[in-house]
Structures are given as structure tokens and as C-alpha cells.
Jmol script that loads the backbone (N, CA, C; Angstrom):
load data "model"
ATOM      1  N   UNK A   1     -90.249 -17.464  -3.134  1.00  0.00           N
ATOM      2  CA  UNK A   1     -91.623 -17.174  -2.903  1.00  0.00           C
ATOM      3  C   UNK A   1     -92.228 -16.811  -4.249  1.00  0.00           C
ATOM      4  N   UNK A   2     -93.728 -17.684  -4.489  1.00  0.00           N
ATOM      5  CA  UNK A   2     -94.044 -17.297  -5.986  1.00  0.00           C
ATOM      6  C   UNK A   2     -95.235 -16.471  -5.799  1.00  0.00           C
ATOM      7  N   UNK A   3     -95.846 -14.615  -6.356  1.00  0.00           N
ATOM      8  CA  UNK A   3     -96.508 -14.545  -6.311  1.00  0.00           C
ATOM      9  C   UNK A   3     -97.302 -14.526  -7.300  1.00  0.00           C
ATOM     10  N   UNK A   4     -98.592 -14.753  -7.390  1.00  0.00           N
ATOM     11  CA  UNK A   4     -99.690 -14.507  -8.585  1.00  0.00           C
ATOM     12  C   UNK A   4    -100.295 -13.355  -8.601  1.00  0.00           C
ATOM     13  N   UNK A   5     -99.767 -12.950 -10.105  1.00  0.00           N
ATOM     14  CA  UNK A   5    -100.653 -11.254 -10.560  1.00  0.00           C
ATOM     15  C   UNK A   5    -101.740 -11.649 -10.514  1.00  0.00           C
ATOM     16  N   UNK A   6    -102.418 -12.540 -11.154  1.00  0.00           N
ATOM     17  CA  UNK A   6    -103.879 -12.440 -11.659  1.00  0.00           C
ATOM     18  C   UNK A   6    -104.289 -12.206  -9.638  1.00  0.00           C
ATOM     19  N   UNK A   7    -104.141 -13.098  -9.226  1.00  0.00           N
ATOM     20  CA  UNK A   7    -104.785 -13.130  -7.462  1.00  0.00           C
ATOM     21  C   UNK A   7    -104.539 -11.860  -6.654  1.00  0.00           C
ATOM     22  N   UNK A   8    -103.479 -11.627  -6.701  1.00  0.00           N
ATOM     23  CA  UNK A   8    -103.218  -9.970  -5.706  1.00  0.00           C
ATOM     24  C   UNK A   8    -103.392  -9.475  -6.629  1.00  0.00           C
ATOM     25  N   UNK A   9    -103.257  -9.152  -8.180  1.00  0.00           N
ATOM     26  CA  UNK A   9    -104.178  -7.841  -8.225  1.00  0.00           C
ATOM     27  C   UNK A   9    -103.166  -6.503  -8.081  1.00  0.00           C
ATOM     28  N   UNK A  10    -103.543  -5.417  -8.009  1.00  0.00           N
ATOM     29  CA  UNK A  10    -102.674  -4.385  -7.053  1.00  0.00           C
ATOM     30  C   UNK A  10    -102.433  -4.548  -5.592  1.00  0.00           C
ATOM     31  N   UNK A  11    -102.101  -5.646  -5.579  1.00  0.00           N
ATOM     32  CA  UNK A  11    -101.113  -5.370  -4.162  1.00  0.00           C
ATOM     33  C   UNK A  11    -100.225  -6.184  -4.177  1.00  0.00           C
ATOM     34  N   UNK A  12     -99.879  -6.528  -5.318  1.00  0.00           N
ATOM     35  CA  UNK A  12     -98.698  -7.028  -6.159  1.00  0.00           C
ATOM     36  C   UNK A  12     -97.622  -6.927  -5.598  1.00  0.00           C
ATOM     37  N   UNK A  13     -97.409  -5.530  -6.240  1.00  0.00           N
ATOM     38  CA  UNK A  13     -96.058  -5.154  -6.242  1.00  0.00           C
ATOM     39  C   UNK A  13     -96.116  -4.191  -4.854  1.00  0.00           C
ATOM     40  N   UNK A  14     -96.845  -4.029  -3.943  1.00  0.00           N
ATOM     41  CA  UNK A  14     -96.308  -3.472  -2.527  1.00  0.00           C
ATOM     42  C   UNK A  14     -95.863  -4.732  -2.065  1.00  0.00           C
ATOM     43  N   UNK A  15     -96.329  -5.897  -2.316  1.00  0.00           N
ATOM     44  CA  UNK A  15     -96.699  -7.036  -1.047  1.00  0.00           C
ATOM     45  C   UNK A  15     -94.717  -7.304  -1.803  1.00  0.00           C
ATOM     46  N   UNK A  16     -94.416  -7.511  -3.080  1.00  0.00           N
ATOM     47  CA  UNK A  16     -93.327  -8.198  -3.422  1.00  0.00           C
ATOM     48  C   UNK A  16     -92.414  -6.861  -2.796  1.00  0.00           C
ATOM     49  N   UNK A  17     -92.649  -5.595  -2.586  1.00  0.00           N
ATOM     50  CA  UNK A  17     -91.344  -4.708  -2.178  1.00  0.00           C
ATOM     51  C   UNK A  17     -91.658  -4.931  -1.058  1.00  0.00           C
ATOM     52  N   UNK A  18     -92.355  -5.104  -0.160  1.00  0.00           N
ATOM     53  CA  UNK A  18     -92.028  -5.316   1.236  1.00  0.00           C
ATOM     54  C   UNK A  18     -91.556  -6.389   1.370  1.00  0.00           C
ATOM     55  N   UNK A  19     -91.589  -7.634   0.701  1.00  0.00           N
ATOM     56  CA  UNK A  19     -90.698  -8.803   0.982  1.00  0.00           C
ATOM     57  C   UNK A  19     -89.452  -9.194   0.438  1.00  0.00           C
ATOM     58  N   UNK A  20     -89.180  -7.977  -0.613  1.00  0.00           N
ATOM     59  CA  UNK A  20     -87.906  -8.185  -1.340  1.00  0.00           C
ATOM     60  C   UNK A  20     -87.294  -7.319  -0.030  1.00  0.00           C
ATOM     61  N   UNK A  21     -88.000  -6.156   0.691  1.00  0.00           N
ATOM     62  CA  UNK A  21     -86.774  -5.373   1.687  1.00  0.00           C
ATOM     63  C   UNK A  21     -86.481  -5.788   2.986  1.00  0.00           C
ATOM     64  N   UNK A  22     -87.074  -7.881   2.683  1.00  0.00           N
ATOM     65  CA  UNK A  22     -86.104  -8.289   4.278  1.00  0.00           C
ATOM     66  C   UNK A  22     -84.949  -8.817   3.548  1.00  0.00           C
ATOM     67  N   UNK A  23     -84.684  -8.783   2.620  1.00  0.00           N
ATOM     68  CA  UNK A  23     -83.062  -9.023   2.085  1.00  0.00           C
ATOM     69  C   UNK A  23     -81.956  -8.270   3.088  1.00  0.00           C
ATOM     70  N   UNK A  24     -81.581  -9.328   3.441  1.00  0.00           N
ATOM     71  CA  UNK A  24     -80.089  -8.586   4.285  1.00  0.00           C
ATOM     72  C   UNK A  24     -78.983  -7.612   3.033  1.00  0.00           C
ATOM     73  N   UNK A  25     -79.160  -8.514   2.008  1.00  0.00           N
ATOM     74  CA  UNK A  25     -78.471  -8.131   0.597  1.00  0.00           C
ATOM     75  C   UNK A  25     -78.854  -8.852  -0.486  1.00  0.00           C
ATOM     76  N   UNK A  26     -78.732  -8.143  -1.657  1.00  0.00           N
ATOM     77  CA  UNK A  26     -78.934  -8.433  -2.790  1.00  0.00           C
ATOM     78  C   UNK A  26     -79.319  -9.918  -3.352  1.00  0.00           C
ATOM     79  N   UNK A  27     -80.079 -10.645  -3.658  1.00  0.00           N
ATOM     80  CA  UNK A  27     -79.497 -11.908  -4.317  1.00  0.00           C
ATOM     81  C   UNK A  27     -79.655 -12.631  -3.415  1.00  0.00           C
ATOM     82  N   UNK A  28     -79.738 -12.095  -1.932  1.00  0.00           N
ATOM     83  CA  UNK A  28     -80.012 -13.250  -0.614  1.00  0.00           C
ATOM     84  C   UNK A  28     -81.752 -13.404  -0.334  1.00  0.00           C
ATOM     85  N   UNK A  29     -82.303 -14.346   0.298  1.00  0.00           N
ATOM     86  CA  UNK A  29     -83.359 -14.773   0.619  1.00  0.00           C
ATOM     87  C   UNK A  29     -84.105 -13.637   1.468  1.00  0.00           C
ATOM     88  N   UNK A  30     -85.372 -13.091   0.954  1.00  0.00           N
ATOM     89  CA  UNK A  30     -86.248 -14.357   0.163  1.00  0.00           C
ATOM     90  C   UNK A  30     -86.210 -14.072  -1.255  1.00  0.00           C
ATOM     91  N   UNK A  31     -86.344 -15.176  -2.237  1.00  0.00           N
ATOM     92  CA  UNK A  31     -86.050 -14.848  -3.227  1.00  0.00           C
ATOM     93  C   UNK A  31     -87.496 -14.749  -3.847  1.00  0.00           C
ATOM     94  N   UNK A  32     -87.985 -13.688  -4.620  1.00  0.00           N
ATOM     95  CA  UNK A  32     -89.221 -13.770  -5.063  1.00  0.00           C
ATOM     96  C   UNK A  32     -89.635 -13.597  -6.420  1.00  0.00           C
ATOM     97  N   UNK A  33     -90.809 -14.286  -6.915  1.00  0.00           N
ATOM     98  CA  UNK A  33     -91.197 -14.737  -8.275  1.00  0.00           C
ATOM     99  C   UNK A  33     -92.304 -14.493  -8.898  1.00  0.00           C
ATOM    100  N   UNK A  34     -92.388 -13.414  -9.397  1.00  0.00           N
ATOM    101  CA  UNK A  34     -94.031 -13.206  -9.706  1.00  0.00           C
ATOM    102  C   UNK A  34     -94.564 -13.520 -10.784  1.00  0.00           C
ATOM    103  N   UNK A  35     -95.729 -14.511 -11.099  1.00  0.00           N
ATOM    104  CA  UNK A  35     -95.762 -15.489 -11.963  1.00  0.00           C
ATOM    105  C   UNK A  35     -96.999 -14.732 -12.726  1.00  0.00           C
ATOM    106  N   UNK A  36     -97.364 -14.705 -13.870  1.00  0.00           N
ATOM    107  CA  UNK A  36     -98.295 -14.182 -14.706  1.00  0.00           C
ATOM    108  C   UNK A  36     -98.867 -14.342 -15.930  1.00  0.00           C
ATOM    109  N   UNK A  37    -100.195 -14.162 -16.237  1.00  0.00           N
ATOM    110  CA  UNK A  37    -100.277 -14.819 -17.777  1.00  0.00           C
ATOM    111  C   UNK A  37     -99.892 -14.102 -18.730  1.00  0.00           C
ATOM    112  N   UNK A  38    -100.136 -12.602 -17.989  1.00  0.00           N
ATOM    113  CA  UNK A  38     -99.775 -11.747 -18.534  1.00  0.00           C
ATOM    114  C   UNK A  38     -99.232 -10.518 -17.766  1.00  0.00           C
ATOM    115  N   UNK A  39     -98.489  -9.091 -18.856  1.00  0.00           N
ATOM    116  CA  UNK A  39     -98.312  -8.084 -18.022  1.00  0.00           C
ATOM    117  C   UNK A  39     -97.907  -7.329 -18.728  1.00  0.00           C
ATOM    118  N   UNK A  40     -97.214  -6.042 -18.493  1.00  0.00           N
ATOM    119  CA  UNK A  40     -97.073  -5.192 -19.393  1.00  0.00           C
ATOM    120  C   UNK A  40     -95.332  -4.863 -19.290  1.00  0.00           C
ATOM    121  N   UNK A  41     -94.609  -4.364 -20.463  1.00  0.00           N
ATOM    122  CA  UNK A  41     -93.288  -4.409 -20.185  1.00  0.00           C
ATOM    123  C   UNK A  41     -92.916  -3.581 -18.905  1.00  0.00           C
ATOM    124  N   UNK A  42     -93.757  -1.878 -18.606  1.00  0.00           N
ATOM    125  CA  UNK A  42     -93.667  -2.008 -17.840  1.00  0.00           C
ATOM    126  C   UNK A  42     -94.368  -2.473 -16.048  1.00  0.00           C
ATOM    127  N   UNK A  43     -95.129  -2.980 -16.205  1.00  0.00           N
ATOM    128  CA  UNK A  43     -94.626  -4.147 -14.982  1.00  0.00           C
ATOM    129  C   UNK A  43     -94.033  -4.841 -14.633  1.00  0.00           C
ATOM    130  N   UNK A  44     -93.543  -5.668 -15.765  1.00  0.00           N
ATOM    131  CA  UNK A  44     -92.315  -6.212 -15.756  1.00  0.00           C
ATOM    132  C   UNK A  44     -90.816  -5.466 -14.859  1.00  0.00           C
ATOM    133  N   UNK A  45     -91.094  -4.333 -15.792  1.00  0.00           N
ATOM    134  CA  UNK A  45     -90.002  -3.671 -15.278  1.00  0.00           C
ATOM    135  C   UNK A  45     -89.743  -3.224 -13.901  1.00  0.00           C
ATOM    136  N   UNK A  46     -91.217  -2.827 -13.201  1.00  0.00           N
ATOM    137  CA  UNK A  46     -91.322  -2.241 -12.124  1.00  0.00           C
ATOM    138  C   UNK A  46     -90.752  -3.503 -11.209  1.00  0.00           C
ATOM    139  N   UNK A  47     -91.580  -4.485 -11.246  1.00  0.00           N
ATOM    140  CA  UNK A  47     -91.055  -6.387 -10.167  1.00  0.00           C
ATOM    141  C   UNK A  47     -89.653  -6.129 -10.550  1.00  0.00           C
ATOM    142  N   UNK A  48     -88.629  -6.165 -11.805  1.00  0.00           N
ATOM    143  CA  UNK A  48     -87.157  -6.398 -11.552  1.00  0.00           C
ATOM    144  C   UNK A  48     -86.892  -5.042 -11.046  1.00  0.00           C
ATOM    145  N   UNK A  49     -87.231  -3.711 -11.048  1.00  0.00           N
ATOM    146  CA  UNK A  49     -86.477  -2.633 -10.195  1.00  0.00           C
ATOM    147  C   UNK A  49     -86.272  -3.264  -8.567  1.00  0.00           C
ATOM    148  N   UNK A  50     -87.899  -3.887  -8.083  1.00  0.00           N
ATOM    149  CA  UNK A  50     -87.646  -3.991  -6.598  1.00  0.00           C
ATOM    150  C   UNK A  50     -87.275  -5.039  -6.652  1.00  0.00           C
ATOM    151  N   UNK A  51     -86.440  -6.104  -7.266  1.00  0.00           N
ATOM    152  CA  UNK A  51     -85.872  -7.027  -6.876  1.00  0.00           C
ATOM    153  C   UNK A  51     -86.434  -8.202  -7.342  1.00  0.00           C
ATOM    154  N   UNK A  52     -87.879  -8.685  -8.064  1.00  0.00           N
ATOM    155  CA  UNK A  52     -88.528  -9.541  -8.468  1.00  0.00           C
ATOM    156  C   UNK A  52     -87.525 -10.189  -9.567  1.00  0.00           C
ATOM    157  N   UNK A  53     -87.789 -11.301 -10.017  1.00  0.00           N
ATOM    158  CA  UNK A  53     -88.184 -12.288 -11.225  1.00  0.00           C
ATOM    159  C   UNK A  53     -89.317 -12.181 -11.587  1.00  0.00           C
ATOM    160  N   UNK A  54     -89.641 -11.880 -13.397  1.00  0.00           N
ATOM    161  CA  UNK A  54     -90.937 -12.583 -13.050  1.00  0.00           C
ATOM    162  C   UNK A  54     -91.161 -13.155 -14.919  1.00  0.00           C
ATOM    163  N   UNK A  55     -91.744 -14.644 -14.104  1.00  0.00           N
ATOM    164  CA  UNK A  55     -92.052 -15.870 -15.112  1.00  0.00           C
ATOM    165  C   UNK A  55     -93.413 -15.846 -15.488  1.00  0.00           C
ATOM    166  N   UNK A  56     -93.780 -16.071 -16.640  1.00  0.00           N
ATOM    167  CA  UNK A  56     -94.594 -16.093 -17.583  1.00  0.00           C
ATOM    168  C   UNK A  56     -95.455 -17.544 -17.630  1.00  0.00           C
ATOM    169  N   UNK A  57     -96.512 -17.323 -17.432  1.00  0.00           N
ATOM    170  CA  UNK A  57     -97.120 -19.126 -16.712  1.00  0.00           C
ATOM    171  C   UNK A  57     -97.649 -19.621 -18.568  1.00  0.00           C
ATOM    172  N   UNK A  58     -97.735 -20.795 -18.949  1.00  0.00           N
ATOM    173  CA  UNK A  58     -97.115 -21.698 -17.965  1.00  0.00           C
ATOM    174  C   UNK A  58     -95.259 -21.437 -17.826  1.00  0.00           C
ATOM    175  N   UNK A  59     -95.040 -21.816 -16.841  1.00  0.00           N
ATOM    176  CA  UNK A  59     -93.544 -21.429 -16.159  1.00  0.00           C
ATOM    177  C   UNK A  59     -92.917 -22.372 -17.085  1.00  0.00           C
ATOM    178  N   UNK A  60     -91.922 -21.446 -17.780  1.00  0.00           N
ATOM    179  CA  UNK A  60     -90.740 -22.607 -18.165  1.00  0.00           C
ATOM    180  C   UNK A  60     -89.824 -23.626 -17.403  1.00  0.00           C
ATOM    181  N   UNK A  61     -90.193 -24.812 -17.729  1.00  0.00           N
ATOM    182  CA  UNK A  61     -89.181 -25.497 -16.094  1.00  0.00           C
ATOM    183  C   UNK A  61     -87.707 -25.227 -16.790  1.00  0.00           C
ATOM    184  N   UNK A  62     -87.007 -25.268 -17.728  1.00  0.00           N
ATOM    185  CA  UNK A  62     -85.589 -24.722 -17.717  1.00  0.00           C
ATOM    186  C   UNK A  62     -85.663 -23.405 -17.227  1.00  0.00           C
ATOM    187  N   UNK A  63     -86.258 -22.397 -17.211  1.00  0.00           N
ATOM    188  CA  UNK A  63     -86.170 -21.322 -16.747  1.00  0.00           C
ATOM    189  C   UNK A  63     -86.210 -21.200 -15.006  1.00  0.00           C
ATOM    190  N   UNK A  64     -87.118 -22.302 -14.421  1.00  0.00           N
ATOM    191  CA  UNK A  64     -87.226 -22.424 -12.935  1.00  0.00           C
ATOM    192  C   UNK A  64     -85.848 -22.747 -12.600  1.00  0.00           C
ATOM    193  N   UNK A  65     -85.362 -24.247 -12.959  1.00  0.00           N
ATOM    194  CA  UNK A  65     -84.280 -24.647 -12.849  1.00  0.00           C
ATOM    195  C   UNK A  65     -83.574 -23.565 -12.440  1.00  0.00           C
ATOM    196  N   UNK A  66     -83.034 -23.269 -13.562  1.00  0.00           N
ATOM    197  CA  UNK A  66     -82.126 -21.847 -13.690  1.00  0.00           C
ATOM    198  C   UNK A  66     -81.901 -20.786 -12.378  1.00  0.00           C
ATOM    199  N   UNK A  67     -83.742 -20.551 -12.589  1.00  0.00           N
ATOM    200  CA  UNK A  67     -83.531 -19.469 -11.151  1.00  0.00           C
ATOM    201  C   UNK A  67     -83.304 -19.906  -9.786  1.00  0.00           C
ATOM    202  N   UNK A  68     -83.786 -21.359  -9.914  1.00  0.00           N
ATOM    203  CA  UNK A  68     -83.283 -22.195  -8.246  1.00  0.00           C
ATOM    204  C   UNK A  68     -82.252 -22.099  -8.321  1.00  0.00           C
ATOM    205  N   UNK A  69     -80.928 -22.943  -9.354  1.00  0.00           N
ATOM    206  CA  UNK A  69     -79.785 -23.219  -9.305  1.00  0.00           C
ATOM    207  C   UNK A  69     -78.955 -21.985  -9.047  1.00  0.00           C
ATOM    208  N   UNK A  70     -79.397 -20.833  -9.543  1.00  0.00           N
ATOM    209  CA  UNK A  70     -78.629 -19.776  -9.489  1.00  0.00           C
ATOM    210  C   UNK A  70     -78.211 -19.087  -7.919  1.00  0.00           C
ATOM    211  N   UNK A  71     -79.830 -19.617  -6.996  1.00  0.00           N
ATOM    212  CA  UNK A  71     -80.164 -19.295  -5.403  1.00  0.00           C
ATOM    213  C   UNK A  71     -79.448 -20.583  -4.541  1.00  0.00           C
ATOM    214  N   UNK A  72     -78.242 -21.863  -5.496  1.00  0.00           N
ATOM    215  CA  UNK A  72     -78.444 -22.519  -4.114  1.00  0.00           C
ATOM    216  C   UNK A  72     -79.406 -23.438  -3.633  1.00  0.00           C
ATOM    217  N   UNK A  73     -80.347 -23.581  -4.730  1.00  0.00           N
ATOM    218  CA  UNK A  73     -81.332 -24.292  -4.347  1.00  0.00           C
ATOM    219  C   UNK A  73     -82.186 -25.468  -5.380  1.00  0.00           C
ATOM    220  N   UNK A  74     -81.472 -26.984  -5.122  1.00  0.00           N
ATOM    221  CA  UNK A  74     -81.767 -28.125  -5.984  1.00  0.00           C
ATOM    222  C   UNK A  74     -83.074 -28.968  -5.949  1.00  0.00           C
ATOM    223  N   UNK A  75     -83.536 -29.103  -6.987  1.00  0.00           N
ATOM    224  CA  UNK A  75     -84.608 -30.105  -6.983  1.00  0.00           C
ATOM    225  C   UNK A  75     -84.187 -30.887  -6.499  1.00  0.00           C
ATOM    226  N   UNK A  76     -84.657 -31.931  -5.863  1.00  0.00           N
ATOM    227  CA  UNK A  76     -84.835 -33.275  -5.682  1.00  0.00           C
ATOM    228  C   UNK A  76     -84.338 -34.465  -7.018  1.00  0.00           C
ATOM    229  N   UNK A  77     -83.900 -35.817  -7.358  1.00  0.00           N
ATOM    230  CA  UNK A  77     -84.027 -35.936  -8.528  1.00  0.00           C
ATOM    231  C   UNK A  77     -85.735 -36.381  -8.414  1.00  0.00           C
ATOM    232  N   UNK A  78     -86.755 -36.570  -7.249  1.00  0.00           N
ATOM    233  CA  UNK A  78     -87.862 -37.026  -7.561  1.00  0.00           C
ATOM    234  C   UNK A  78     -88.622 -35.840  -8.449  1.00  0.00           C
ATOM    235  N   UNK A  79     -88.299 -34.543  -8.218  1.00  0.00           N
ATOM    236  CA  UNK A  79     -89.210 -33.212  -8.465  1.00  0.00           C
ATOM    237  C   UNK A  79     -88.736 -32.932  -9.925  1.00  0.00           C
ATOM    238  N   UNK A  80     -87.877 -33.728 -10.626  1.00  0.00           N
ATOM    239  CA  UNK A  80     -87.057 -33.583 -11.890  1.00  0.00           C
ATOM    240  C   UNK A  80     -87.969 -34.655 -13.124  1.00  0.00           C
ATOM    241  N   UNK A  81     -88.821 -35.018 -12.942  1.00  0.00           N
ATOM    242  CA  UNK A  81     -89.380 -36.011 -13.292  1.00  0.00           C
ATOM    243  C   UNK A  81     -90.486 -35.470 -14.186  1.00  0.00           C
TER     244      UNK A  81
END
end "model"
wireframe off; spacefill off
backbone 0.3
color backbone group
């Protein structure tokens, strides 16, 4: 799940801890991504305490890769393009 700082705003990081705490466990789904142009280290910090990623737009696609492959979860070869 990808969210956008600039769009939520402060309700950011409630909306990403309430959806990081349907994790049965750690590392399991849903996996969430909060995408930004910008932010501050700590915000940063606060999204990885509750469980976030968060990518720096424009999104690095080796870096997406990465975080799919790591969840289990493959592009397409069409979406590789």
C-alpha cells in the first residue's frame, strides 16, 4: 500500500499505524509505503518505528524492485519495461 505525504497531510502517520497494526506479524501484509518529495529525518524515522518504508518520489525503481522482491511479490516481465 503506497501512501502520499504531500495528500494526507497529518493523517499520515495515524492512517499508516493503523494499517501497519493489521499485521498478524512483522514483515507480513499489508506492506506499506509512504512516498514523499520530501520529509524530515525525523519523519522518516517516525513511518520506520511503525513499520513503514518510505521512498523518496520520484521512486527509485531498483529500490521498488527491491522492496517487492523482498515481500514475495514479482513484477510482471510486462511492468519491467
Amino acid at each position: 500500500m503506497f501512501l502520499d505525504q504531500a495528500s494526507l497531510g497529518d493523517d499520515l502517520l495515524p492512517l499508516a499505524r493503523a494499517l501497519t497494526a493489521q499485521r498478524p506479524m512483522p514483515g507480513h501484509p499489508p506492506h506499506v509505503v509512504v512516498v514523499a518529495r520530501r520529509g524530515t529525518a525525523f519523519d522518516r524515522l517516525r513511518a520506520r518505528l511503525i513499520g513503514c518504508v518510505w521512498m523518496v518520489v520520484p521512486v527509485d525503481r531498483e529500490r521498488l524492485l527491491g522492496f517487492l522482491a523482498r515481500r514475495g511479490l514479482h513484477p510482471t516481465a510486462r511492468s519491467r519495461r
